[in-house]
C-alpha positions, -999 to 999 in steps of 0.1 A, spaced: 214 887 20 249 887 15 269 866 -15 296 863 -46 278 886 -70 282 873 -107 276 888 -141 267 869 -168 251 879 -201 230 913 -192 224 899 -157 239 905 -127 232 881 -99 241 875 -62 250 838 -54 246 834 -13 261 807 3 239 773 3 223 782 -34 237 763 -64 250 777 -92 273 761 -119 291 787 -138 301 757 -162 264 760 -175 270 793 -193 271 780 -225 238 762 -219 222 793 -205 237 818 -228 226 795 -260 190 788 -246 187 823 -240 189 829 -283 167 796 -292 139 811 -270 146 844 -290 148 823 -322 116 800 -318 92 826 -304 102 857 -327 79 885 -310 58 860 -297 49 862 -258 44 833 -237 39 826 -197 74 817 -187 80 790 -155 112 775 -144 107 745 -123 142 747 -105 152 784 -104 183 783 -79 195 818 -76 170 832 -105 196 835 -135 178 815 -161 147 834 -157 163 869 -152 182 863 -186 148 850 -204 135 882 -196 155 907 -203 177 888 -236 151 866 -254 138 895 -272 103 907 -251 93 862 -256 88 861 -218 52 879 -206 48 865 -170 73 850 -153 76 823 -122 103 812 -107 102 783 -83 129 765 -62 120 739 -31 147 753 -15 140 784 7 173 802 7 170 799 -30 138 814 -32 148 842 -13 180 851 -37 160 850 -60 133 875 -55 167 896 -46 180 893 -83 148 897 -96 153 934 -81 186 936 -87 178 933 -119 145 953 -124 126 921 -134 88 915 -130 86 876 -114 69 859 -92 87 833 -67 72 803 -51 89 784 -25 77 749 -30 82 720 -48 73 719 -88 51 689 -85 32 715 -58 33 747 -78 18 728 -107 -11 721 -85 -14 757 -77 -38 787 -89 -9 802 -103 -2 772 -128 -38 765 -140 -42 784 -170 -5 764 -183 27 779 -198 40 787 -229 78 782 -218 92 757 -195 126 755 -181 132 723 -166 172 723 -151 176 702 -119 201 686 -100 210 652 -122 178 635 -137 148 657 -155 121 627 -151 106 639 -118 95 667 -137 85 659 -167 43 646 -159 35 681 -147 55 704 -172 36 678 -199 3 684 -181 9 721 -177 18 723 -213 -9 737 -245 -4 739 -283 31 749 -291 46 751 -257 81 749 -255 102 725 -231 137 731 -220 151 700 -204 185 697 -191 198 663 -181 230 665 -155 234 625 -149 251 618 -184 268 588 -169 232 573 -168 224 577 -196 254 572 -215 256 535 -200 276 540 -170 250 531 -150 222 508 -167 196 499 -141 199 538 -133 194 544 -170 162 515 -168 144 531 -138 145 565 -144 145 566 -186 129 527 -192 156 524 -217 184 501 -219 216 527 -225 250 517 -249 281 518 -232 298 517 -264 304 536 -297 279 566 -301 268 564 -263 263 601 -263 239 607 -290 222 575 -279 217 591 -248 203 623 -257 185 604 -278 171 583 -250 164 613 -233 143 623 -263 124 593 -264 115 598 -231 99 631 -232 83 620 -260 68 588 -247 56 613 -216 42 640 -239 22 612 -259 1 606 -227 -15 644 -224 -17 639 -263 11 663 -275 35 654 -303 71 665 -301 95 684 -324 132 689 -315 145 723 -318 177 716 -306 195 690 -293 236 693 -268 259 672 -252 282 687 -238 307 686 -211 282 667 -181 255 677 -194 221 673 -222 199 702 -230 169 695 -254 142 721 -266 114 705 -274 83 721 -292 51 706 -286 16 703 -309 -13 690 -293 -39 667 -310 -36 625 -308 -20 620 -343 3 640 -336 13 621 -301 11 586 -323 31 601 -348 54 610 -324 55 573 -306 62 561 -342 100 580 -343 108 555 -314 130 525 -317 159 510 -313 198 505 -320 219 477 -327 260 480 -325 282 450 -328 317 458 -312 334 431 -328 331 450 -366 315 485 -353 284 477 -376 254 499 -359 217 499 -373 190 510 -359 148 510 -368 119 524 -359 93 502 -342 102 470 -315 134 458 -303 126 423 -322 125 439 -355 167 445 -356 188 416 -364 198 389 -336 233 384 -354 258 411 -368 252 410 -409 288 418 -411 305 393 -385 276 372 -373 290 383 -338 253 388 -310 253 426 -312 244 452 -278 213 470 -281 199 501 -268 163 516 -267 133 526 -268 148 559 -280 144 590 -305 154 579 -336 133 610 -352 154 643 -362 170 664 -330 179 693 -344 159 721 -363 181 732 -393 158 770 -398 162 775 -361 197 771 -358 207 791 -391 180 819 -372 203 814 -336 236 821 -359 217 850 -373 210 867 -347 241 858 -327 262 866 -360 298 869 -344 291 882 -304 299 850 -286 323 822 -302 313 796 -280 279 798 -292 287 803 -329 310 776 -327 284 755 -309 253 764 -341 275 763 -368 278 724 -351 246 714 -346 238 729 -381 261 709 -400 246 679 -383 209 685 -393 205 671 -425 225 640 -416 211 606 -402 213 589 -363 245 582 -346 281 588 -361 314 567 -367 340 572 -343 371 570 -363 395 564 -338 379 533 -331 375 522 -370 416 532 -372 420 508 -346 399 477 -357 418 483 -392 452 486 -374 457 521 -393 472 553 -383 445 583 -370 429 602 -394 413 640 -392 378 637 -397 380 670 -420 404 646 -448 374 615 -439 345 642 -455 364 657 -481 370 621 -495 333 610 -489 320 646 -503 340 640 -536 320 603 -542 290 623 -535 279 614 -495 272 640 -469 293 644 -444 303 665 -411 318 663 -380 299 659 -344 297 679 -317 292 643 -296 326 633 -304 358 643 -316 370 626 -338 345 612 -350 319 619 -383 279 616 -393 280 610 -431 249 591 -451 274 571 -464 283 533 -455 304 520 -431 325 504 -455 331 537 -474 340 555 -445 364 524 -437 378 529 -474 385 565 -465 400 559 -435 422 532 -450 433 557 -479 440 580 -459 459 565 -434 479 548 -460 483 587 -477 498 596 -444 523 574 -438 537 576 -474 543 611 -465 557 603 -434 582 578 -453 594 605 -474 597 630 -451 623 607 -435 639 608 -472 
């Protein structure tokens, strides 16, 4: 078997023609690859990926994450996959075993009985298909990967997409991004809650086309219902930008905008729970500590993020309701920080901050501050 041989990370992989692999997932890959290390810390586990394409994911579990991944499947439907990648795992000097066959098959196999302790679930577009048997193949503590390709779904592109495969009603709107993640959340937790496992983010991207959630689980009913209970919904009005959102049924937020009294959108069921694990990601930054930017840049992100509350203000869109100037979200914290809020940018959106703080302080601020700006702007032309 012939193909465009690629290195990435310690691995070195051949790609043959008719086997996918999207080198704009590197990031993805290369900052799983440390959360694995990070949440398991010496610990082994069983290791399956559901959709292996040409092996990479698998290959890099093994040999990066630190000695976390004890035995090791690979499985792809697709035969010409399967095939490259029992040649990587050689290339490589990786112990793995491939199945050719569909997950939903495998997971009905010998092989997956005794369950797993890792799962990588990274398909083509939606996760959902796979997520009944990596919940039923899961025990205590097992972790999920999930990657979600079809962002326009669940960013509100597509709503009856977004309804069939997620159940959730999607906001086309401010904030779509974390509200889909966030969807995405909801829904592994809603699946987990039937095999009685509870969910705890690890970590939670957006980026580029693309989600990626790790997802710990703990078995035990109270856990699942406790779980179930981080589910609810969000309310944005895109006359004013108000957004609230609450735990519990979609009747339960307000039918009018307490702001304008305009009908406002509304999006759930979805995670309204915390998405990212603060320890973890100070552990990733740790143990990264200066090798790859893209991945420090990436932490040092969804670290700042942690300790604030759902969704975020996009400021460009506040300038523009106050017909004000643009703002840097860096002046927008500074001024929030000094009355005493939290406050950080998002890696969902540029331009854009989480804070604790109101919406009509952050409107203040971006009134100030526009208002600073073109003082200085009048002056320069002094």
């Amino acid at each position: 078997m012939t193909g465009a041989a690629v290195a990435e990370g310690s691995a070195r992989i051949l790609v043959p023609k008719g086997v996918f692999f999207n080198s704009e997932m590197r990031l993805c890959r290369d900052f799983s690859v440390l959360a694995l290390k990070a949440a398991l810390a010496g610990k082994k586990v069983r290791a399956v990926d559901a959709t292996a394409g040409t092996g990479v994911r698998g290959i890099r579990y093994s040999k990066e994450a630190g000695g976390a991944v004890g035995e090791l499947f690979l499985v792809d439907v697709n035969r010409r996959a399967a095939a490259a990648t029992r040649r990587n795992l050689k290339l490589n000097g990786v112990k793995g075993k491939v199945a050719n066959n569909a997950f939903q098959r495998f997971a009905c196999s010998d092989a997956a009985r005794k369950g797993f302790g890792f799962i990588e679930l990274d398909p083509f577009g939606s996760p959902v298909p796979f997520l009944h048997d990596a919940a039923r193949l899961s025990r205590d503590g097992t972790i999920l990967s999930v990657t979600a390709t079809d962002a326009a779904v669940l960013c509100g592109a597509h709503p009856k997409a977004c309804l069939k495969n997620y159940q959730a009603k999607p906001l086309n709107a401010c904030c779509c991004h974390e509200v889909g993640a966030r969807i995405l959340l909801g829904k592994i937790a809603r699946t987990a809650s039937e095999f009685n496992f509870g969910i705890a983010p690890l970590f939670t991207l957006s980026h580029k086309h693309y989600f990626k959630a790790f997802v710990a689980l703990s078995e035990g009913a109270e856990r699942a219902v406790e779980s179930v209970r981080e589910l609810g919904f969000v309310a944005h009005c895109s006359k004013c930008l108000e957004t609230v959102y609450r735990k519990g049924v979609a009747n339960a937020l307000p039918q009018k905008c307490a702001a304008c009294g305009e009908s406002p959108e509304y999006a759930g069921p979805l995670w309204l729970g915390r998405i990212q694990d603060g320890a973890l990601l100070a552990k990733i930054l740790s143990i990264d500590r200066g090798r790859d930017k893209g991945v420090e840049k990436t932490a040092s992100a969804l670290l700042a993020e942690a300790r604030l509350p759902p969704l975020y203000f996009e400021l460009h869109l506040m300038a523009k309701r106050l017909s004000v100037g643009a703002v840097k979200p860096e002046s927008v914290c500074r001024m929030l920080e000094r009355k005493g809020f939290a406050c950080a940018g998002t890696h969902f959106r540029h331009n854009s901050v989480k804070t604790d703080a109101p919406k009509s302080e952050v409107e203040n601020a971006v009134a100030k501050l526009a208002a600073k700006g073109r003082r200085a702007k009048r002056a320069r032309r002094l």
